[in-house]
C-alpha positions in Angstrom: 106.6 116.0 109.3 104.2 117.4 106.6 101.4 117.4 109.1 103.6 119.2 111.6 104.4 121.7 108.7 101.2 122.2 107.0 98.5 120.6 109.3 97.7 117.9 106.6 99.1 116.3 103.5 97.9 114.0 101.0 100.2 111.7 98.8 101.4 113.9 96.0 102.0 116.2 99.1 104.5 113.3 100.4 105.9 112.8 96.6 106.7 116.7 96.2 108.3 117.1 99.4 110.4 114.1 99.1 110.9 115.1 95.8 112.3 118.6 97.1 114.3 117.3 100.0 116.0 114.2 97.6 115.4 114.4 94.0 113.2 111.3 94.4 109.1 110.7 94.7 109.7 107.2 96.4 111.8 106.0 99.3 111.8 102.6 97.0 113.8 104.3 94.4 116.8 105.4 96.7 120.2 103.9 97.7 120.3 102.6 101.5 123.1 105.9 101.9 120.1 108.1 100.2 117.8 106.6 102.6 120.4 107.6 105.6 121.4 111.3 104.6 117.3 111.3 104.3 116.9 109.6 107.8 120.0 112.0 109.5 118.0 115.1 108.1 114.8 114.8 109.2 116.2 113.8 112.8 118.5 117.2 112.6 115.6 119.1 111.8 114.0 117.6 115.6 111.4 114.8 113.5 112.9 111.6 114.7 113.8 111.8 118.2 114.9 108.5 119.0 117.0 107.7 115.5 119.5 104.9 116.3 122.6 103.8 114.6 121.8 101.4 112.0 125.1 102.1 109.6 126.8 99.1 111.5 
C-alpha cells in the first residue's frame, strides 16, 4: 500500500501511516476487531483483493 502510494516506504513510514489510519504504530498492539476494521479498510480501498471471511 505505501509503495503503491508513495513509490517506497521505510519503517517509521509503516508506523506513521498505521499510526494515522488506527491510532496504533504496531499491528501487535491491536485487538483482533482493530485488526479486522484495519483488514476491511484496506480491502475497501482495492489493497487486498482476495480478503476472505475469517470472523467465523
Amino acid at each position: 500500500m505505501l509503495e503503491d502510494r508513495m513509490g517506497y516506504y521505510s519503517a517509521l513510514d509503516y508506523q506513521q501511516t498505521l499510526y494515522g489510519m488506527t491510532g496504533k504504530s504496531s499491528c501487535l498492539t491491536m485487538s483482533d476487531d482493530e485488526l479486522a476494521s484495519t483488514l476491511e479498510a484496506l480491502r475497501s480501498e482495492g489493497y487486498l483483493h482476495e480478503l476472505h471471511d475469517f470472523s467465523n
